[in-house]
C-alpha positions in Angstrom: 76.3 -153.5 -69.6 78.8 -151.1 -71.0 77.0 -147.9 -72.4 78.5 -146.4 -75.5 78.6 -143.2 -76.8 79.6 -142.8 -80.8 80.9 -139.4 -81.6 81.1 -138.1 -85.6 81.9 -134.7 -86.9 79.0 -134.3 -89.2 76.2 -136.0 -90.5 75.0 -134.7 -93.5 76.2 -137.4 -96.6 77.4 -140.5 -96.8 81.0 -141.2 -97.3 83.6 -143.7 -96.0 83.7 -141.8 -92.6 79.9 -142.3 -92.1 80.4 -145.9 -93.2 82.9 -146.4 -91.0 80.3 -145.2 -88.2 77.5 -147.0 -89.2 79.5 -150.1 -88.4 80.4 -148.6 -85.0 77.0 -147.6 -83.9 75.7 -151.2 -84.9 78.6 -152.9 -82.5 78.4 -151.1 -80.1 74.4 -150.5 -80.2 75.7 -146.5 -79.3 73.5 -143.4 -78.6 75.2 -140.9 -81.5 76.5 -137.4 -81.4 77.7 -135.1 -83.6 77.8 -131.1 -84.6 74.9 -131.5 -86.9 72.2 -134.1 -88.4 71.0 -133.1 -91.3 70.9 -136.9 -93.3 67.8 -137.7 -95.1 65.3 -140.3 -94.2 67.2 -142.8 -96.4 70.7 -142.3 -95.7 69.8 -141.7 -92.0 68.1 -145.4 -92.1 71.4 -146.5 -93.7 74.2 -144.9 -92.2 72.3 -144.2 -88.3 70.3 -147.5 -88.2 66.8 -145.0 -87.8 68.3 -143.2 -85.2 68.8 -139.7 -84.2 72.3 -138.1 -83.1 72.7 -135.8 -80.4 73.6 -132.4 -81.8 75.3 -129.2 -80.8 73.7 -125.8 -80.7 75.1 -125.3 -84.4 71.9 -127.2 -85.8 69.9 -124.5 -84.6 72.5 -121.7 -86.2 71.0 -119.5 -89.3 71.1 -121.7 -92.6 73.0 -124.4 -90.7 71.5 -127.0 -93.2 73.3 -125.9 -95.8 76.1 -123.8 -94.6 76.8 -125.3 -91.5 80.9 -125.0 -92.4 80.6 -121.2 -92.2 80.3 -121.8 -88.0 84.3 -123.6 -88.5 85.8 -121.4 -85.9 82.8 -122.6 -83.4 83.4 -126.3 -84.1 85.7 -127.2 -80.7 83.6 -125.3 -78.7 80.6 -127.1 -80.0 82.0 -130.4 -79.8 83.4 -130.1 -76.1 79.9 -128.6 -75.5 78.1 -132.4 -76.1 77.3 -133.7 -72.9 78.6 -137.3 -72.7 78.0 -137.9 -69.0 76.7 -141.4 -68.0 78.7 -143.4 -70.8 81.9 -145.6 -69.8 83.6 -146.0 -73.4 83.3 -142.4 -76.2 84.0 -143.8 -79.2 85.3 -141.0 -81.7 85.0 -141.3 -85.4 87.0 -138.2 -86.3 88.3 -136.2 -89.6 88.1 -133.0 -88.0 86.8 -131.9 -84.1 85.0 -135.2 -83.4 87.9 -136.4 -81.4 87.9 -132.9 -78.7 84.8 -134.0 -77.1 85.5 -133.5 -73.2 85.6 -136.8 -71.1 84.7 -137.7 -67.7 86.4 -138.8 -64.7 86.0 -142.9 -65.4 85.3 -143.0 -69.0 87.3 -144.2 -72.0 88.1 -142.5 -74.8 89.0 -144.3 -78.5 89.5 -142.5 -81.6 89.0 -144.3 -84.6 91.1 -141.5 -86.8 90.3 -140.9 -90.8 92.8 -138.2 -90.7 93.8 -135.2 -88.7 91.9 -132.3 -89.8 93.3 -132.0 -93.8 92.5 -128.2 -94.0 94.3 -127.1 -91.1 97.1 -129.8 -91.1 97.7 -131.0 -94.6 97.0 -128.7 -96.9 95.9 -125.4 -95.9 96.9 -123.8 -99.6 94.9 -126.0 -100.9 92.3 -125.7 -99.4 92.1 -122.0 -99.7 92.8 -122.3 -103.4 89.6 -124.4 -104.4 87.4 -122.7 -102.3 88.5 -119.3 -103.7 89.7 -117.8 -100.2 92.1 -115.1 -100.6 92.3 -111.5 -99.5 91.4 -110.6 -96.0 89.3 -113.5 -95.7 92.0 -115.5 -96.1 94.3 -113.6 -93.8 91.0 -114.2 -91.4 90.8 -118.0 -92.1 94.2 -118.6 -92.1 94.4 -116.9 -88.3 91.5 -119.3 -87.5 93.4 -121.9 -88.6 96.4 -121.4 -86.2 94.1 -121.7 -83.7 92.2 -124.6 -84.6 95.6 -126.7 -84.7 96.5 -125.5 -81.5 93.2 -126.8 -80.0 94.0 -129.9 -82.2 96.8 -130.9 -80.6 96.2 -129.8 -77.4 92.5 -132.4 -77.7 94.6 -134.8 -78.8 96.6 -135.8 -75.7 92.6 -136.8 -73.8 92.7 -139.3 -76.5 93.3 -143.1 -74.2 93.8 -144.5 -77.8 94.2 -143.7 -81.8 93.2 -146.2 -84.4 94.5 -145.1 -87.7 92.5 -145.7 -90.6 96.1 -146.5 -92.5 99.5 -146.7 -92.2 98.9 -143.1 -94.2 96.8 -141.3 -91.4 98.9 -143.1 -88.5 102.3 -141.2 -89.7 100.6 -138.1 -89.3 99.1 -138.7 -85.9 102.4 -139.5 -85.2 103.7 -136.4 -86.9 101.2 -133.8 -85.4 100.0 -135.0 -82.4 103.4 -136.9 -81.2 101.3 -140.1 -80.8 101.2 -143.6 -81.5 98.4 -145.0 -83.7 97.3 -148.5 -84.3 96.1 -149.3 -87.7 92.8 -150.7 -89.1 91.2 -150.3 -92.4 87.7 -149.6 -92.6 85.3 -152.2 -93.0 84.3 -153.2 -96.6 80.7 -155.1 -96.4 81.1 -158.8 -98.3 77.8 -159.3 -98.9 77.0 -155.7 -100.2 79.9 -155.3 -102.4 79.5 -158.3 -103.9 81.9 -160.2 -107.0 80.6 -159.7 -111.0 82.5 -161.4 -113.0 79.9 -161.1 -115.8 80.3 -158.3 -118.6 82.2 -155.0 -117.9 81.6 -151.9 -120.1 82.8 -148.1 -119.5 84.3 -146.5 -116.4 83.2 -145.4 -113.3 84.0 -141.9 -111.0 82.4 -142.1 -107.7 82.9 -139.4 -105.4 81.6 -136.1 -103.8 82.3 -133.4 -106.8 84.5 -130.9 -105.2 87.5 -129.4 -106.5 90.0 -132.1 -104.4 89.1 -135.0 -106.0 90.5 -133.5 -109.1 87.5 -135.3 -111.5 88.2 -132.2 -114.0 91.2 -133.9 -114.6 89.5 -137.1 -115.5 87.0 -135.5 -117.3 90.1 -133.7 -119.3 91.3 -137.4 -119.7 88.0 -139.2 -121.3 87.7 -136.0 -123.3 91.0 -137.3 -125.3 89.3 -140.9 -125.3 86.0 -140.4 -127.7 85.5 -144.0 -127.9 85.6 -144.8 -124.7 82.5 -143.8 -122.0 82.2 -142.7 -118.5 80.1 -142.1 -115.7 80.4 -139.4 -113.0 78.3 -140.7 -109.7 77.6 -138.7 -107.2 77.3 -134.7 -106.1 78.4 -131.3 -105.1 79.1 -128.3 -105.1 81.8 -128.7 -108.4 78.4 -130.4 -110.3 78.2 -127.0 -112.8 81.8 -126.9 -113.5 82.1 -130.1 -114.4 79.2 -130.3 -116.6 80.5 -127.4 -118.7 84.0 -129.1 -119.2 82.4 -132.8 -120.2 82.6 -134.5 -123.5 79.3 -136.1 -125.3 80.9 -139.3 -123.8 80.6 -138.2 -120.1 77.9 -138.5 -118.3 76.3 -138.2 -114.5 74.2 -140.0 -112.8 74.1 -138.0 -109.6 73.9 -139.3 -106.1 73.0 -143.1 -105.9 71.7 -144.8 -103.4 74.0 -148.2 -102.3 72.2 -150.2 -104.8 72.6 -148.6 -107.7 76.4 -147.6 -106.7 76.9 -151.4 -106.5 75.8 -152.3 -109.5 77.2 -149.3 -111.3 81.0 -150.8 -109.5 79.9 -154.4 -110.9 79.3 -153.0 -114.2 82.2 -151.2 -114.9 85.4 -151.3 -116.1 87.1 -150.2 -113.4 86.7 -147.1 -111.2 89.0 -144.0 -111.8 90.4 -141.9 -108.7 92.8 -139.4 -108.6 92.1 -137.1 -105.3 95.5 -137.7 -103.0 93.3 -139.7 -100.3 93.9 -140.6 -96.6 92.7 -143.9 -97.8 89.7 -144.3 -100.0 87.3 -146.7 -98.7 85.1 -146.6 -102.4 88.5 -148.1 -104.1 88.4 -151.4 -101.2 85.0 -152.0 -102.3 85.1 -151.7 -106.5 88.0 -154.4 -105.8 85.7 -156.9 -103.6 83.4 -156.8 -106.3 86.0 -157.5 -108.7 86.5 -154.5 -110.4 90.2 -152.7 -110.9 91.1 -149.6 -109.6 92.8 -147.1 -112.2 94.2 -144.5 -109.0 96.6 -142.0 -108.2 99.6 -143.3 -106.9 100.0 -141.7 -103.5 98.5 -141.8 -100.3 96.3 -144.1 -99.3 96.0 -146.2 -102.4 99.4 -147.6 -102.1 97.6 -149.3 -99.5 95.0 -150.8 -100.8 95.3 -150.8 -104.8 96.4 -154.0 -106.1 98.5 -154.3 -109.0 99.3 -157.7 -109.5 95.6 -158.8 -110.0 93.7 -155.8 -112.6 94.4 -152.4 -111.3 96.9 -149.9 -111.6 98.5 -146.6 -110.7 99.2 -143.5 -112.9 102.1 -141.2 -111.1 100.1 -138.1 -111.8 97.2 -135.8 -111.8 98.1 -134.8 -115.7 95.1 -135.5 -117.7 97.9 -137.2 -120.4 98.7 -140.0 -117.6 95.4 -140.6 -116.5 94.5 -141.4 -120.4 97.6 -143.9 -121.0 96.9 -145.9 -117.5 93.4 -146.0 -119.3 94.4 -147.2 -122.2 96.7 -150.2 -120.8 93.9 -150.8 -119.0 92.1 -151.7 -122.5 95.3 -153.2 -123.7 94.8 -155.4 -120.6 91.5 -156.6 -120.1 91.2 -160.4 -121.3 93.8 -160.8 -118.9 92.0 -159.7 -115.7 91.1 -162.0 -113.1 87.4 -160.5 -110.7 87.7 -163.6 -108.3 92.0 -162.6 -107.1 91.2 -159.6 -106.8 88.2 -159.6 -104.7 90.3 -162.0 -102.7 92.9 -159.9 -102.1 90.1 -157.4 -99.9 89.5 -160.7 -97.6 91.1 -159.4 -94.9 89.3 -155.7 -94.7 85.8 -157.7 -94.5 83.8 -156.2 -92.0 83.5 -159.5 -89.7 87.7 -158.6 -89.2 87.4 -155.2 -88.6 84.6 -155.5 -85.8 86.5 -158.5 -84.6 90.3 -156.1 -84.0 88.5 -153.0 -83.1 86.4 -154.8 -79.9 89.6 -156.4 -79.1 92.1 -152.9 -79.1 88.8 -151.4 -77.3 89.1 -154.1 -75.0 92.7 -153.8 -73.9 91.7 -149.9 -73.0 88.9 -150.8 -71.2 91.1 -153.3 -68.7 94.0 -151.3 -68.8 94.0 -149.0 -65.6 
């Protein structure tokens, strides 16, 4: 019997990435590694199945549980550090280092890719900017960054095969690794993410509050639309600045556990994004259960939001364009249509995406 080995950056929340990794553990019925495991009994029962991962010697590091990213410059030594002997097939679900683990003579290597690290590859100013980096720590950071893409690349060629988790993420594995990718979209769970096609009232954010997923700017948006109210699910570090900016209309419901995310997607009147995503796994699953999508138009929502049956795009982050999307959203409403739209997800069901990931596995496995 083929052992298998499941390899994921970090476990310490649940978001797409850890969904994506739940469904690979359970597959594959795979022993799991990663830098650090620090879920909680709940989201380890959800995301890990019960188990345990396999950690590196940065889970031991000083205040590792909650500052685990200050040890960044010792991620790819961690990583290669994880001793993977005895399994035939590594299986790397990978946003950052997850993808460098070292191989052995014999074993397979596939890397089911969410993106290539986004702070060292995609948008380093960025990054610096919302964390409040500058100065010498900057100049520090952005030395470690050189390095760290140099590591990146060179990881990248032990790679036997890159899965893409869009057409998005697989142009910039071509881009920065000079490799092809193919291209699967995460799993979205039927039976969880269920169709409502009962009452719909307010509108939905769910997301991890930091500064990327620009949910000030939503905020500045409902703070223009008195009558209308929504709810901020989920948490972070950005919790206290967004409180401060929010309207009497706006409120948060902190991190929910699936069920209640569910029904708060069911509920709603569509769910609002406007982070530039490598996909966005939460916008597949609103649409299954029949509720539109009100996104960003760019990156990996032109992938997966669909406008012929509810949702729709606004072109920019301005809080003004968020706010007319939202009202032609109002303007629109009798005409939407729960059971098309959920249709339209069909082909992302999870029973699919285990079905073309064992069979791309398959043909690296047999192939010499």
């Amino acid at each position: 019997m083929m052992r298998v080995a499941v390899v994921h950056d970090w476990l310490a929340e649940i978001g797409g990435a850890e969904k994506v990794t739940r469904e690979l553990i359970d597959l594959f019925d795979a022993d799991v590694f990663a830098l650090v495991d620090f879920l909680s009994p709940e989201d380890r029962n959800f995301v890990l199945h019960g188990k345990h991962a396999r950690t590196s010697f940065i889970q031991q590091m000083p205040f590792a549980r909650k500052r685990f990213r200050w040890y960044l410059p010792f991620f790819p030594v961690a990583i290669e550090r994880l001793d993977l002997r005895g399994f035939d097939l590594i299986v790397s679900s990978s946003y950052a280092v997850a993808k460098g683990v070292r191989k052995q003579p014999g074993q397979k290597h596939v890397c089911y890719i969410h993106t290539p690290m986004r702070f060292a590859w995609v948008d380093e100013d960025g990054y610096f900017q919302d964390h409040g980096v500058q100065g010498i720590k900057a100049r520090l950071l952005r030395w470690v960054m050189k390095r760290l893409r140099h590591w990146d690349k060179a990881s990248s060629e032990t790679v036997d095969r890159f899965i893409a988790n869009s057409e998005n993420v697989a142009s910039r594995v071509r881009k920065f690794y000079g490799r092809d990718a193919a291209v699967l979209l995460p799993p979205v769970d039927p039976e969880v993410f269920s169709l409502h096609e009962g009452p719909r009232s307010g509108y939905l954010v769910a997301a991890r509050l930091v500064p990327y997923k620009r949910i000030d700017r939503i905020i500045e948006a409902f703070n223009q639309l008195p009558e209308l109210r929504l709810t901020i699910a989920g948490d972070g570090p950005d919790l206290g600045r967004l409180r401060s900016m929010a309207g009497p209309t706006i409120s948060f419901a902190g991190h929910l556990q699936q069920p209640d995310l569910v029904i708060a997607m069911q509920r709603s009147s569509a769910l609002v994004c406007a982070a530039h995503e490598d996909l966005g796994l939460t916008v597949m699953e609103a649409q299954a259960c029949g509720t539109p999508v009100i996104a960003l138009k760019a990156g990996g929502y032109l992938e997966t939001v669909d406008e012929l049956h509810g949702s729709r795009f606004f072109p920019d982050t301005e809080p003004l364009c968020i706010r007319e999307a939202v009202l032609r959203h109002e303007t629109a409403k009798p005409d939407l249509a729960p059971l098309r739209l959920r249709h339209t997800m069909s082909p992302f069901f999870r029973d699919q995406f285990r079905e073309r990931f064992q069979t791309l596995v398959l043909q690296v496995m047999n192939h010499a």
